[in-house]
LUMDO-583516 format. One record per residue: residue number from 1; residue in one letter; x, y, z of N, C-alpha, C, O, CB in turn. Coordinates in nm, 2 decimals, always signed. Glycine has a CB too. Example, Ala and Ser with C-alpha at 12.3 -4.5 7.8 and 13.67 -1.06 7.14 Angstrom:
// residues 2
REC resi resn   n_c1   n_c2   n_c3  ca_c1  ca_c2  ca_c3   c_c1   c_c2   c_c3   o_c1   o_c2   o_c3  cb_c1  cb_c2  cb_c3
REC    1    a  +1.32  -0.57  +0.78  +1.23  -0.45  +0.78  +1.32  -0.33  +0.78  +1.42  -0.33  +0.85  +1.13  -0.45  +0.90
REC    2    s  +1.28  -0.22  +0.71  +1.37  -0.11  +0.71  +1.29  +0.00  +0.79  +1.34  +0.11  +0.80  +1.41  -0.06  +0.57
***
This chain:
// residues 152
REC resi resn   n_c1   n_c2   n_c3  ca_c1  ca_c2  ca_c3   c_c1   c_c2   c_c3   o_c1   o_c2   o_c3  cb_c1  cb_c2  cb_c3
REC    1    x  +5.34  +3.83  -4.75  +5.26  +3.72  -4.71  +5.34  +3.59  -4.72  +5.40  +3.57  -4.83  +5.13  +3.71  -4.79
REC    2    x  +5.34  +3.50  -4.61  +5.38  +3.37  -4.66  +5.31  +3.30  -4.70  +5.19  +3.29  -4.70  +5.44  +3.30  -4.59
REC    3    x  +5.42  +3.21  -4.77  +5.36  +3.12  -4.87  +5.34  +2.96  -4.77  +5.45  +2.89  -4.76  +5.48  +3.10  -5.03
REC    4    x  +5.23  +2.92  -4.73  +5.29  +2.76  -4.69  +5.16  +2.64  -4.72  +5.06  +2.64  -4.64  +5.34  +2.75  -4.49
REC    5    x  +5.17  +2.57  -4.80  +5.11  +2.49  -4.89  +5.13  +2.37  -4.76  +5.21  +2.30  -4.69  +5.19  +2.48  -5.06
REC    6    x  +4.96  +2.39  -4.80  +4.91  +2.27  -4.71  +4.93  +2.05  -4.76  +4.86  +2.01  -4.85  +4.72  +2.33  -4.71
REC    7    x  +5.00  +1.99  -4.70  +5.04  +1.90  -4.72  +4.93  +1.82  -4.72  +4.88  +1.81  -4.61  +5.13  +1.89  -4.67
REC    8    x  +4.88  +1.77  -4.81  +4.74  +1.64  -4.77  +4.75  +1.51  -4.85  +4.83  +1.50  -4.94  +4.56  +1.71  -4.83
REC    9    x  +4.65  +1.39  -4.81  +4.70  +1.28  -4.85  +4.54  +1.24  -4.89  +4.44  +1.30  -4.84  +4.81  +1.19  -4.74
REC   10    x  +4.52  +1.11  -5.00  +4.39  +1.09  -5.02  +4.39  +0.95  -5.06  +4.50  +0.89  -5.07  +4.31  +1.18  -5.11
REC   11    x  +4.30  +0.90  -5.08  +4.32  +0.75  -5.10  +4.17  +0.74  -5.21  +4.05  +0.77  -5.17  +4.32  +0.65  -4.94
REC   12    x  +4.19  +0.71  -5.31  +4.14  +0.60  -5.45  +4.09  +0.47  -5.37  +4.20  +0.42  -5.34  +4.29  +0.54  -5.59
REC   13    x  +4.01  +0.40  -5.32  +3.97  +0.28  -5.25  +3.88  +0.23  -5.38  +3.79  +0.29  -5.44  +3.88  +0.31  -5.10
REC   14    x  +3.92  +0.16  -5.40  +3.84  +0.08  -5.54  +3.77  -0.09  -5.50  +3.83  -0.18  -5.45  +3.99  +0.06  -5.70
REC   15    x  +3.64  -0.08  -5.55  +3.61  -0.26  -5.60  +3.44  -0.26  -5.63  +3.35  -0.23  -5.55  +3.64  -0.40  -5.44
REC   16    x  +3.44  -0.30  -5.73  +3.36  -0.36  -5.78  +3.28  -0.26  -5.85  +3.16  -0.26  -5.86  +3.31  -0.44  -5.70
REC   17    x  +3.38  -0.16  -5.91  +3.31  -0.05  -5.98  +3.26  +0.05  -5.95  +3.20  +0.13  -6.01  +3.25  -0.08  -6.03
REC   18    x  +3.30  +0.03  -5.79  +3.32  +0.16  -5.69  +3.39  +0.22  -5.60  +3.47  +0.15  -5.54  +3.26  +0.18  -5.65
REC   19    x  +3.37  +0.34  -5.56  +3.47  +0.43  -5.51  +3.41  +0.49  -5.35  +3.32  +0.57  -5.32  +3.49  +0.56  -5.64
REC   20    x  +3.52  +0.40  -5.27  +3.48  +0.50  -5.12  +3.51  +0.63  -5.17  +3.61  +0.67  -5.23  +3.58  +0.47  -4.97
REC   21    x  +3.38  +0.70  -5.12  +3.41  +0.83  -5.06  +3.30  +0.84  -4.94  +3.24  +0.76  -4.88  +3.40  +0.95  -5.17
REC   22    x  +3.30  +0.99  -4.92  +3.25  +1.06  -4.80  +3.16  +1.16  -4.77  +3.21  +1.25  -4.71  +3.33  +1.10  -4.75
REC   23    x  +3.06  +1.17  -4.78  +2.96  +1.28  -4.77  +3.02  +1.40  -4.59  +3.04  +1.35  -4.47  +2.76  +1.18  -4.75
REC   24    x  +3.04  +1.49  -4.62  +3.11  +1.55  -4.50  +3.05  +1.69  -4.51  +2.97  +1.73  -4.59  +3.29  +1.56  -4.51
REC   25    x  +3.09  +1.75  -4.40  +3.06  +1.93  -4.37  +3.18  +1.99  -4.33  +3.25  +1.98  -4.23  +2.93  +1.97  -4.22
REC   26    x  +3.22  +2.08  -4.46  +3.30  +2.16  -4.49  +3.25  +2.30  -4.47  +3.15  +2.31  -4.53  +3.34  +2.14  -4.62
REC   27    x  +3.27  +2.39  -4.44  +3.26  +2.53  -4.40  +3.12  +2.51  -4.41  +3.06  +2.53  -4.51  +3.33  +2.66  -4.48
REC   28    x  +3.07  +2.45  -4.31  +2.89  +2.42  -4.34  +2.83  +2.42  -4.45  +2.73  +2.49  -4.48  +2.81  +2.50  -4.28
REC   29    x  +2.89  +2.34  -4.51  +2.85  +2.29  -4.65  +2.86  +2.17  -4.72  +2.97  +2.14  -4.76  +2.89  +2.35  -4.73
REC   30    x  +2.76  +2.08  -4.73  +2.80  +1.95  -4.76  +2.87  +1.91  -4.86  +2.86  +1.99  -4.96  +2.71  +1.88  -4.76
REC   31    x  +2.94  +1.81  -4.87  +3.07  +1.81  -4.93  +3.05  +1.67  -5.00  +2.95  +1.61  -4.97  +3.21  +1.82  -4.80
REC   32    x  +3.11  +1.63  -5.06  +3.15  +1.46  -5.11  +3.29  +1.49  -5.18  +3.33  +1.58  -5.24  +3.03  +1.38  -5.25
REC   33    x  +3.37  +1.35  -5.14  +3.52  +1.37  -5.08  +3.57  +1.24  -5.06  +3.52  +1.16  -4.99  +3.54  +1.46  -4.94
REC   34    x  +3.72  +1.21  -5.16  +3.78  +1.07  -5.09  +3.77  +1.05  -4.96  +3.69  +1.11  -4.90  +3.91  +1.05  -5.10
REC   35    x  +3.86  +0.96  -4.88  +3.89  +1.00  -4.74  +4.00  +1.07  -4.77  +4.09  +1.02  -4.84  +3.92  +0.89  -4.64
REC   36    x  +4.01  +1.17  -4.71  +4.14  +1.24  -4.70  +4.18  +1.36  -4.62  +4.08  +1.43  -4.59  +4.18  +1.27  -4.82
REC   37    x  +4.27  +1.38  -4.59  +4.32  +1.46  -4.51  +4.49  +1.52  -4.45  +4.58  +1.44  -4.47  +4.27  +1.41  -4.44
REC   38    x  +4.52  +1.63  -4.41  +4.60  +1.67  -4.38  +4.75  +1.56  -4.30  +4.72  +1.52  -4.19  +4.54  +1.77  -4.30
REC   39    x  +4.84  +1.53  -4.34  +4.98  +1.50  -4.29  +4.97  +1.55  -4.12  +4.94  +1.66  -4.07  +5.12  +1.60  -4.40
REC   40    x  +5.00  +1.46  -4.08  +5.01  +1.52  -3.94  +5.22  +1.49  -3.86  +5.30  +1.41  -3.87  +4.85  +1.40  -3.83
REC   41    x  +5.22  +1.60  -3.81  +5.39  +1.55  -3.73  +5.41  +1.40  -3.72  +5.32  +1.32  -3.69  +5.40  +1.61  -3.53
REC   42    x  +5.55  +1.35  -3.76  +5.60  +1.25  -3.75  +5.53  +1.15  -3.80  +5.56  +1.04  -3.75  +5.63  +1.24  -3.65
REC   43    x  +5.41  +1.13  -3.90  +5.36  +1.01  -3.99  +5.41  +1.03  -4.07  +5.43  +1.15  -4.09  +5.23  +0.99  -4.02
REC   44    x  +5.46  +0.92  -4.19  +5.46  +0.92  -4.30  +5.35  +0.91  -4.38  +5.25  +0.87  -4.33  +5.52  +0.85  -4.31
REC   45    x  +5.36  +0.94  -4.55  +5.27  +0.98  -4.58  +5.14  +0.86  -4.61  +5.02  +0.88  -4.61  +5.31  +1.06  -4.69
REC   46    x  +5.21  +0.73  -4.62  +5.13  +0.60  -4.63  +5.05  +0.59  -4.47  +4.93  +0.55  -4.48  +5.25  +0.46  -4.67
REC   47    x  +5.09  +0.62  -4.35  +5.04  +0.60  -4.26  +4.94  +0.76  -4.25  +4.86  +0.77  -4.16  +5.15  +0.55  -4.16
REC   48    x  +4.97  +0.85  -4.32  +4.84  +1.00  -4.28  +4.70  +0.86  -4.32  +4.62  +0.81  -4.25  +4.85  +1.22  -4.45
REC   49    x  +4.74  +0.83  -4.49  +4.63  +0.77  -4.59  +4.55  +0.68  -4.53  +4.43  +0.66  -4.57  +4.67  +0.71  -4.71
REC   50    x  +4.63  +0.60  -4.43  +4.56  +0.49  -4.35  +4.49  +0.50  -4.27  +4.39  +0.42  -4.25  +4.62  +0.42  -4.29
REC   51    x  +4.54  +0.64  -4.20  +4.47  +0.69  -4.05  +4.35  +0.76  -4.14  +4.24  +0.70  -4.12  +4.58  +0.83  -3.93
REC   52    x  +4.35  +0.87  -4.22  +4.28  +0.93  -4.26  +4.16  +0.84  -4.31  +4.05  +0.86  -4.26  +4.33  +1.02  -4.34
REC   53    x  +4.17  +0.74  -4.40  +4.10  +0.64  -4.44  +4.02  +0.58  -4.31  +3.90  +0.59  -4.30  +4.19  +0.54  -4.52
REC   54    x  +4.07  +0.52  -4.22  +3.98  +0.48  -4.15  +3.93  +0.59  -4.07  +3.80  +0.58  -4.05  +4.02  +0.37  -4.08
REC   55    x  +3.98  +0.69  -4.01  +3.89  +0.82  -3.95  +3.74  +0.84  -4.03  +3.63  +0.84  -3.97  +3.99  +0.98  -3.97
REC   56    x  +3.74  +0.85  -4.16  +3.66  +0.89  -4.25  +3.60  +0.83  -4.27  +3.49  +0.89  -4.29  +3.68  +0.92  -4.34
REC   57    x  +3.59  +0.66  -4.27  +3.57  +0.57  -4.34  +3.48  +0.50  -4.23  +3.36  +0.50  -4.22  +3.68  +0.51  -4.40
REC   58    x  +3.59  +0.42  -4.12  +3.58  +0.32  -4.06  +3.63  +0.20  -4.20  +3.57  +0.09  -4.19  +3.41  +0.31  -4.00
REC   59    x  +3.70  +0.20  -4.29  +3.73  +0.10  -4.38  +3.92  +0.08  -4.31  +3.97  +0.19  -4.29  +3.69  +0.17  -4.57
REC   60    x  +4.00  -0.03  -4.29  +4.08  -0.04  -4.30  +4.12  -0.10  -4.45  +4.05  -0.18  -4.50  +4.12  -0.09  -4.21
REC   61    x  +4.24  -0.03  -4.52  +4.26  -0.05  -4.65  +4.40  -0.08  -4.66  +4.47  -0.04  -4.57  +4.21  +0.07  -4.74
REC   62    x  +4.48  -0.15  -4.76  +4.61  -0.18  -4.80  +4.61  -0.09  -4.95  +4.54  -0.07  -5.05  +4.63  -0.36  -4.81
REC   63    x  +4.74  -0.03  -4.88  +4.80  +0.10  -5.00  +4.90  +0.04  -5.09  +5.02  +0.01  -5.07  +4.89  +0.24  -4.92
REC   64    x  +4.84  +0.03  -5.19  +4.85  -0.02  -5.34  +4.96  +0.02  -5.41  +5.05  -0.05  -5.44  +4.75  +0.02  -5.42
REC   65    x  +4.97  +0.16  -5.45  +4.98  +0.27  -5.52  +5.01  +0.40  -5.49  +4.95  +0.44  -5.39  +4.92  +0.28  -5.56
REC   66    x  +5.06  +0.45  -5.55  +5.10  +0.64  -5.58  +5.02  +0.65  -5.71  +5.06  +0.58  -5.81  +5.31  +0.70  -5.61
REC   67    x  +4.93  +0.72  -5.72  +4.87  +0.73  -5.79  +4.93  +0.92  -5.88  +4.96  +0.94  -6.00  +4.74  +0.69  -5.73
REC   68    x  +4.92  +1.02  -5.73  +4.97  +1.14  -5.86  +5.01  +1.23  -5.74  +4.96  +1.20  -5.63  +4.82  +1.23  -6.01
REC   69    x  +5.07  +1.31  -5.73  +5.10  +1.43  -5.64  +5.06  +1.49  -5.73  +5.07  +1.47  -5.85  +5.25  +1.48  -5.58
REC   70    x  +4.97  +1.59  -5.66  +4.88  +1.73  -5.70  +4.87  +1.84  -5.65  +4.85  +1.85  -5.53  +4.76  +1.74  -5.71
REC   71    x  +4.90  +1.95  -5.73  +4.90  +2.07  -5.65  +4.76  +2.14  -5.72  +4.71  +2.13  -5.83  +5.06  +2.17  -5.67
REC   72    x  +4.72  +2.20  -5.61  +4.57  +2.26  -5.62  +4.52  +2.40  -5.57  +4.51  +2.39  -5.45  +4.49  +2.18  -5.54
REC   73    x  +4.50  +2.49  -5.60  +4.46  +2.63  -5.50  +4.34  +2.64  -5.51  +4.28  +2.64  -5.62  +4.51  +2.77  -5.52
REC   74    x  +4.28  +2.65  -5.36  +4.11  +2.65  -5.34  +4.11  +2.76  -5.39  +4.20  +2.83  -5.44  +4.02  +2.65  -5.19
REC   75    x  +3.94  +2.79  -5.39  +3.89  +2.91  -5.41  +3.93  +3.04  -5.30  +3.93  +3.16  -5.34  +3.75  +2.88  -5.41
REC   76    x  +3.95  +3.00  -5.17  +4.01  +3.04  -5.06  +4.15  +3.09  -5.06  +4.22  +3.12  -4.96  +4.01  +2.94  -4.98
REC   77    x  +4.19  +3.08  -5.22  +4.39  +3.09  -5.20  +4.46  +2.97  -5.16  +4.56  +2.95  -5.21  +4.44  +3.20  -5.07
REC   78    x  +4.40  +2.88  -5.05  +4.48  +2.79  -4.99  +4.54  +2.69  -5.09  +4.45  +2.61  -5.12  +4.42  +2.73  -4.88
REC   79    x  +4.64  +2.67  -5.14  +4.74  +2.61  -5.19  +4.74  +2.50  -5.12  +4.74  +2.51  -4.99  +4.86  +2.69  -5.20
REC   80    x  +4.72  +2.35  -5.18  +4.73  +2.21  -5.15  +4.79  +2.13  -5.25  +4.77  +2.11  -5.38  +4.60  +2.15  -5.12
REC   81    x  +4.88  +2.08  -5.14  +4.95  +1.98  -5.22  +4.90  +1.85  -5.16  +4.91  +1.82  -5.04  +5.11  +2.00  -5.20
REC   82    x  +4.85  +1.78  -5.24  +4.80  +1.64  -5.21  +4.84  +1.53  -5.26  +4.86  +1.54  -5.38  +4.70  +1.62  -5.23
REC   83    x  +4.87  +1.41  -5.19  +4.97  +1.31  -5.23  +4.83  +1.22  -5.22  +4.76  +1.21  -5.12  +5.13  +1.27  -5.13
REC   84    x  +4.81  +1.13  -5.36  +4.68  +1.04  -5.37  +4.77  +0.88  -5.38  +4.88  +0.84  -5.42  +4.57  +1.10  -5.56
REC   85    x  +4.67  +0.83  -5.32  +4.68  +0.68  -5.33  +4.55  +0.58  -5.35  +4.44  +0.58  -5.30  +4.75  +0.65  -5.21
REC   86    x  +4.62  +0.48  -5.44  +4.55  +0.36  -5.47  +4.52  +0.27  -5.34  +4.62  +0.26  -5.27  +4.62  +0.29  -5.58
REC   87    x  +4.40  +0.21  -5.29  +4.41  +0.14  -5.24  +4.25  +0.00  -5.21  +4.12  +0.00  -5.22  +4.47  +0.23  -5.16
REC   88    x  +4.34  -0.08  -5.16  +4.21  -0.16  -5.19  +4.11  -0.19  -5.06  +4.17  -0.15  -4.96  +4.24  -0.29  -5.26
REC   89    x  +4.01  -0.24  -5.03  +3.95  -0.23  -4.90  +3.94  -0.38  -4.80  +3.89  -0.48  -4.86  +3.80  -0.16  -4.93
REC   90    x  +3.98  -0.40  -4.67  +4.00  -0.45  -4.64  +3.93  -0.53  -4.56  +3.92  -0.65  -4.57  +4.05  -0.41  -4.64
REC   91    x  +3.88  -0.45  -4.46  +3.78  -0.50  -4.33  +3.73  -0.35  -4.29  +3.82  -0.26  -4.28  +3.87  -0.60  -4.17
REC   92    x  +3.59  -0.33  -4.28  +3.49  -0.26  -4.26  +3.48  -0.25  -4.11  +3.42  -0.36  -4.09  +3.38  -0.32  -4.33
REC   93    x  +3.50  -0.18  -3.99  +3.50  -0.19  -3.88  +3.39  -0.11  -3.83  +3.40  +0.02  -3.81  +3.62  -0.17  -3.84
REC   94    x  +3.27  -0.21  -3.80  +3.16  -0.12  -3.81  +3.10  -0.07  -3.67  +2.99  -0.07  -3.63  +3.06  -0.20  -3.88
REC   95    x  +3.20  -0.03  -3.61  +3.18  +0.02  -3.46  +3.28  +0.12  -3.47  +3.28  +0.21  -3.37  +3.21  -0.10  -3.33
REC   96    x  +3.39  +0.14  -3.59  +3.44  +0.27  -3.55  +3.39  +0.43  -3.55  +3.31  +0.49  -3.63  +3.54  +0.27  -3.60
REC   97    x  +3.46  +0.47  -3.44  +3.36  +0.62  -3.46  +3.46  +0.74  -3.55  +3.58  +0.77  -3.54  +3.30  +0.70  -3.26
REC   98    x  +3.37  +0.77  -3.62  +3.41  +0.84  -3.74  +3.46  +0.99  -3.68  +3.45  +1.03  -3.56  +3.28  +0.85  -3.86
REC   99    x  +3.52  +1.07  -3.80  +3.57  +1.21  -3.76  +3.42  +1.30  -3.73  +3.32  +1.27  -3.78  +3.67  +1.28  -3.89
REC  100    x  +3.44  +1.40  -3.65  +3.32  +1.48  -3.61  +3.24  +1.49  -3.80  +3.14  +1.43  -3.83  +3.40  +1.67  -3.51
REC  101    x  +3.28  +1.56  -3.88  +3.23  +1.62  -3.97  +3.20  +1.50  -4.07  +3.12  +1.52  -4.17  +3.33  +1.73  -4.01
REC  102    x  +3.24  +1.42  -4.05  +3.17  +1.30  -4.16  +2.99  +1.29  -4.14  +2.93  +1.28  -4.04  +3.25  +1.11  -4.09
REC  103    x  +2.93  +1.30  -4.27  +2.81  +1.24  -4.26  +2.74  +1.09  -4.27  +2.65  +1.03  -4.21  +2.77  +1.29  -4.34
REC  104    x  +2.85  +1.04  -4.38  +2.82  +0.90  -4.37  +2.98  +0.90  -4.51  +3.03  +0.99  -4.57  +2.61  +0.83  -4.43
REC  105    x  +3.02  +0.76  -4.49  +3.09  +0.72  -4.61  +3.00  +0.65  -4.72  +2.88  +0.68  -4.70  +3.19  +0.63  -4.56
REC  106    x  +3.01  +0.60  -4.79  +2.96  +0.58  -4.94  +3.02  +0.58  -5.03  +3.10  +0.67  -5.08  +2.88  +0.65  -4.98
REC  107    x  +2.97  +0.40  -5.08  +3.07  +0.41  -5.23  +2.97  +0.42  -5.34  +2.86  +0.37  -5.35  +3.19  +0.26  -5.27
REC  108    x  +3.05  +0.49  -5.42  +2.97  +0.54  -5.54  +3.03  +0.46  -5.69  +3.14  +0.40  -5.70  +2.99  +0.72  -5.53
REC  109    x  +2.95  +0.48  -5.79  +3.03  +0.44  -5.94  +3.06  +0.59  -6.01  +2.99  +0.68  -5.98  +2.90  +0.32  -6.07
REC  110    x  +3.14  +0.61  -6.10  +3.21  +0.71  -6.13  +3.11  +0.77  -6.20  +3.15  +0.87  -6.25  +3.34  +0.69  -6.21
REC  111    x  +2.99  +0.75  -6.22  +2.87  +0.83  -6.30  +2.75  +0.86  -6.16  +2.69  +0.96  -6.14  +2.79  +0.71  -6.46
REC  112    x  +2.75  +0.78  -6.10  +2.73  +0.85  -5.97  +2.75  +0.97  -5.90  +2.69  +1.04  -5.83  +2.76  +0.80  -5.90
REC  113    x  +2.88  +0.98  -5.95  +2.96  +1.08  -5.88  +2.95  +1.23  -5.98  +2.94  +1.34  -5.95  +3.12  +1.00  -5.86
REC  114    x  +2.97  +1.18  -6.08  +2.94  +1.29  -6.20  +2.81  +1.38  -6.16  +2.82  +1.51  -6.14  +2.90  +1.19  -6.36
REC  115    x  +2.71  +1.32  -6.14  +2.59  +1.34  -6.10  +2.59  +1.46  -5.97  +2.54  +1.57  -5.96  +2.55  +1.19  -6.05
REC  116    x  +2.67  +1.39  -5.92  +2.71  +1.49  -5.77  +2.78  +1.60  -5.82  +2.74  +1.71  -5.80  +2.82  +1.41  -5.65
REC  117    x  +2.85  +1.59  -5.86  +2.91  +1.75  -5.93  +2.93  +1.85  -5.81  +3.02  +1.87  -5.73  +2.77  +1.84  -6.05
REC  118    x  +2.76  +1.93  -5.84  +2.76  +2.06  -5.72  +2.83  +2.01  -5.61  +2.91  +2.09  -5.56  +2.59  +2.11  -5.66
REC  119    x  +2.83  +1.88  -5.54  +2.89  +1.88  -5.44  +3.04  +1.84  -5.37  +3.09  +1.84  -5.26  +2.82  +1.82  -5.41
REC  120    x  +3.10  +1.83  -5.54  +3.25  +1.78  -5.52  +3.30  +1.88  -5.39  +3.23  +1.98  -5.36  +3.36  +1.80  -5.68
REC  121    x  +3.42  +1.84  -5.33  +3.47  +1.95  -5.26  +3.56  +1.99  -5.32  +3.57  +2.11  -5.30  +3.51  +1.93  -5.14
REC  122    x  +3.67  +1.92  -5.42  +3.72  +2.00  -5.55  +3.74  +1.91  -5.64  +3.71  +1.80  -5.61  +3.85  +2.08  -5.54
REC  123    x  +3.81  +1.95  -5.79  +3.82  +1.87  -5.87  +3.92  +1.78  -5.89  +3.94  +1.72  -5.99  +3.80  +1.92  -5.95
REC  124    x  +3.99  +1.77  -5.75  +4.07  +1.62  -5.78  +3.97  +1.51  -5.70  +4.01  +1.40  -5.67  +4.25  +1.61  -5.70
REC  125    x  +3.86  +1.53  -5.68  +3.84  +1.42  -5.62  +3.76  +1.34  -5.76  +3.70  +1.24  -5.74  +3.74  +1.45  -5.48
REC  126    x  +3.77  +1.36  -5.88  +3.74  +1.31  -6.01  +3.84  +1.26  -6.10  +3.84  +1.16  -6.16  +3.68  +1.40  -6.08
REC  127    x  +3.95  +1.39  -6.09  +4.10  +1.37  -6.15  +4.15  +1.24  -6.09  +4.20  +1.16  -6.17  +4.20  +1.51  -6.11
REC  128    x  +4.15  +1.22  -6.03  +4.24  +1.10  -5.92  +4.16  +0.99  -5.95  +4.22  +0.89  -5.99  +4.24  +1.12  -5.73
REC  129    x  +4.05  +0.99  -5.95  +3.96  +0.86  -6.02  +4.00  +0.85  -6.15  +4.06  +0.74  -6.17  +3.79  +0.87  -6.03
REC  130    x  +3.99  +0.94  -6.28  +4.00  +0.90  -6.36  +4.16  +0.89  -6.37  +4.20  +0.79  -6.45  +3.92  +0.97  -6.43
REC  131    x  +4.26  +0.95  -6.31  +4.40  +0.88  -6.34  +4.38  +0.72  -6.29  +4.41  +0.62  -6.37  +4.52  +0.97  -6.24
REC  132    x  +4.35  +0.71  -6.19  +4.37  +0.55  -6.16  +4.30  +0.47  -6.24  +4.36  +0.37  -6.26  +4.34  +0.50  -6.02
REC  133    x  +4.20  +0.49  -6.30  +4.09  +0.44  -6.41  +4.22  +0.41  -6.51  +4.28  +0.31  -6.52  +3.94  +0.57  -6.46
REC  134    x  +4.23  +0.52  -6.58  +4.35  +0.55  -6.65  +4.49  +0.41  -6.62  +4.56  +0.36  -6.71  +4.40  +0.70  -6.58
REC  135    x  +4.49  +0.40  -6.52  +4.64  +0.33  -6.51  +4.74  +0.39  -6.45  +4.84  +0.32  -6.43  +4.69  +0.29  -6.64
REC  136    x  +4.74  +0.51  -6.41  +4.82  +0.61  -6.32  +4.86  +0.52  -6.18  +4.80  +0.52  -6.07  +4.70  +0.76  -6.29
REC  137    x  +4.96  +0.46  -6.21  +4.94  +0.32  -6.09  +5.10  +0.33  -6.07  +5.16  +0.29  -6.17  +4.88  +0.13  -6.16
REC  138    x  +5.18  +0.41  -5.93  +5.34  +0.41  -5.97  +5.36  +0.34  -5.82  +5.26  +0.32  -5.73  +5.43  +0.59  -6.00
REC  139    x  +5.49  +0.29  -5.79  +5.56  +0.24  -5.73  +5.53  +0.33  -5.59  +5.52  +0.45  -5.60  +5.68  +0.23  -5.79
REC  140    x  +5.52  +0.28  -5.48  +5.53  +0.30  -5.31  +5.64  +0.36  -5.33  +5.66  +0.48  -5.31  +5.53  +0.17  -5.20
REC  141    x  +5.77  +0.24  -5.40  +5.95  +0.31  -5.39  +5.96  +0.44  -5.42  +6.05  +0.51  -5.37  +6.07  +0.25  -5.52
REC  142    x  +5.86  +0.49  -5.51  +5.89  +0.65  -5.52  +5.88  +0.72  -5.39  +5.94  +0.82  -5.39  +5.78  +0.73  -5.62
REC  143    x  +5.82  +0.69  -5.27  +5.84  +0.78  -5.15  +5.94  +0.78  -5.10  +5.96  +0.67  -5.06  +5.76  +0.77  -5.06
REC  144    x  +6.03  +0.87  -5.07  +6.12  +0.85  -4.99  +6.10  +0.93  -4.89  +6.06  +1.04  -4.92  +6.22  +0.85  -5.05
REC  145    x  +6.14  +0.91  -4.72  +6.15  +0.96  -4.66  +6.23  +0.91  -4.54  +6.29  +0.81  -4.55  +6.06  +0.99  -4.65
REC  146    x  +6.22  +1.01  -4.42  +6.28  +0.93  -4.26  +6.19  +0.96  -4.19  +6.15  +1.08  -4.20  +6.43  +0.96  -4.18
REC  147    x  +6.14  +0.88  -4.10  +6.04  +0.87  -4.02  +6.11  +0.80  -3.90  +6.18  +0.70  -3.91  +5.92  +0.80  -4.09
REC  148    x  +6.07  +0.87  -3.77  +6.12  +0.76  -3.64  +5.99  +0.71  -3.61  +5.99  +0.73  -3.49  +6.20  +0.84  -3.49
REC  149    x  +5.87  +0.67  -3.63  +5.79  +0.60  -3.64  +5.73  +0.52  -3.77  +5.71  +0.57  -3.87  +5.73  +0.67  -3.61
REC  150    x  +5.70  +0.38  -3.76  +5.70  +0.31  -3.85  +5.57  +0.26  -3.86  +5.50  +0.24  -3.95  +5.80  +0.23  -3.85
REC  151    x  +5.56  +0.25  -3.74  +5.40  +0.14  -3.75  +5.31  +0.24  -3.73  +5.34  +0.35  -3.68  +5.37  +0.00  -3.63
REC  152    x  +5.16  +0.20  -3.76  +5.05  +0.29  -3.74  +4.97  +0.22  -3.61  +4.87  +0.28  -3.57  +4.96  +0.32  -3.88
***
């Protein structure tokens, strides 16, 4: 069997003591979830977090932070590697149309979310809060890459 670990990116959106996330339908099952999502060909990983963020969202956000690379295996086997980021929120674009599976976005406070539990879609979507809570706050310079696309 091969091995190939799914590449994904998420974003920490923080203010005022709360946290974008996303109420969504995952294998027809409702979900609550940063914005985040799969690396797509030729983006870099700051531009997946941007796209993914506003797909999910409708929030455009400025990326702050590296907050943690995480490796994760669903319940499914599927192996994820996810690259999280800090970020803060910018302009609310309230006409964009969201990804098919989004229910609504929603920011929540970190005991809000506790609350939600049954519905995490896994447990970094808590880990990654509480690292950045934490101070888990590293340099953009840590990415390195080549990209023939720059802008989003």
């Amino acid at each position: 069997m091969k091995f190939t670990p799914h590449i994904t990116v998420a974003c920490v959106v923080h203010q005022a003591n709360r946290f974008l996330c996303v109420r969504e339908i995952s294998r027809g099952q409702e979900v609550i979830n940063q914005p985040a999502g799969h690396l797509e060909q030729d983006e870099s990983l700051v531009q997946a977090a941007l796209r993914e963020t506003l797909e999910e969202t409708g929030w455009q956000v400025t990326i702050t932070h590296l907050i943690g690379i995480y490796l994760y295996q669903a319940a499914n086997g599927v192996t994820y590697q996810r690259v999280c980021f800090a970020a803060t929120p910018i302009k609310q674009i309230t006409d964009a149309e969201l990804s098919a599976e989004i229910i609504q976005p929603q920011w929540l406070t970190r005991e809000e979310l506790l609350a939600l539990k049954p519905l995490w879609r896994s447990p970094l979507l808590l880990k990654s809060i509480d690292d950045f809570l934490a101070g888990s706050l590293y340099s953009l310079e840590l990415l390195k890459g080549i990209t023939q696309h720059t802008a989003l």
